[in-house]
N, C-alpha and C positions, 0 to 999 in steps of 0.2 A: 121442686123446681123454684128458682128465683130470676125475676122480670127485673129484667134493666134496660133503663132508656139508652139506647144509643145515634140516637142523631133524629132529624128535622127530614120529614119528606121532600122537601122544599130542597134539600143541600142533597139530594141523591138523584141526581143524573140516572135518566134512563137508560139501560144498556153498559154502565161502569160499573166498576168492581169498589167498591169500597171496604177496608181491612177496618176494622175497630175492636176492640177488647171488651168483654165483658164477663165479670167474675173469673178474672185470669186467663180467659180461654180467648185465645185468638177467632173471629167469626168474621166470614166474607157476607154483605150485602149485594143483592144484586136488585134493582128496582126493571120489570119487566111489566109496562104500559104502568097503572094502577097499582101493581102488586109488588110487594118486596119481600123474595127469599132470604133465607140466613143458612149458611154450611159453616162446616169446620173450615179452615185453612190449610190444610193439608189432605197434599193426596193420597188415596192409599196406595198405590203403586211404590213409591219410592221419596215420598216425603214432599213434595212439589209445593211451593206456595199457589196454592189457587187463588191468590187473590191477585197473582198475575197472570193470569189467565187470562182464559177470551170466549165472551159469551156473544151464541147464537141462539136467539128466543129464550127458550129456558133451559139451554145445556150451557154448562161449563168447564170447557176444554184442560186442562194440566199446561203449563209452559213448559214441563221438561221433555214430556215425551205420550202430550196430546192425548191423554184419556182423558174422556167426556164422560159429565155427569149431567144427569136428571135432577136440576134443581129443585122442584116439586119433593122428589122422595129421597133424593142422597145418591141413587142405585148406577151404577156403573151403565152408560149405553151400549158396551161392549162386555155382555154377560159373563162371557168364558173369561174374559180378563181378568176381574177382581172385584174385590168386595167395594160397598158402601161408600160414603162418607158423612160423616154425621150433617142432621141438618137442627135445625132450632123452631120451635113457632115463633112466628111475628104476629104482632098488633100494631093497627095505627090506629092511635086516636088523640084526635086532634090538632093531624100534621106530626105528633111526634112516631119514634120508630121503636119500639119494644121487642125485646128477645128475650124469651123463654130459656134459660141454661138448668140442665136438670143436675 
């Protein structure tokens, strides 16, 4: 695995999506109170930027056609639906924002 800084707690609005790159890989931020998840950018359904999406607590919805993920573990909230999506570990420290890309 290789840790890259991608951004400032401080610049990550609670409840926003933010898209950043790391190690070529497209990864959506989501900051939820204190905490901040990292997913892939795409849905598995049908390719979806999730980083235009729309998060409720810790799910994040697809814009094309509304599958909800479990930002915690990746897993689809609609089980029979489909698989996964990748998620990343975070670190903060210091105010900055680190992602884990394996």
């Amino acid at each position: 695995m290789s840790r890259h800084h991608v951004g400032r707690l401080d610049d990550l609005t609670a409840g926003q999506l933010k898209l950043v790159e790391a190690d070529g890989t497209r990864v959506v931020l989501v900051r939820v109170r204190d905490e901040v998840f990292a997913c892939s950018d795409e849905c598995t359904h049908q390719g979806g930027p999730l980083s235009e999406g729309r998060v409720t607590g810790t799910r994040l919805a697809c814009p094309w056609h509304g599958w909800m993920f479990d930002l915690r573990s990746g897993e689809c909230v609609m089980p029979s639906r489909g698989g996964r999506v990748g998620t990343y570990p975070v670190t903060i420290e210091g105010g900055d924002i680190w992602v884990e890309i394996a």
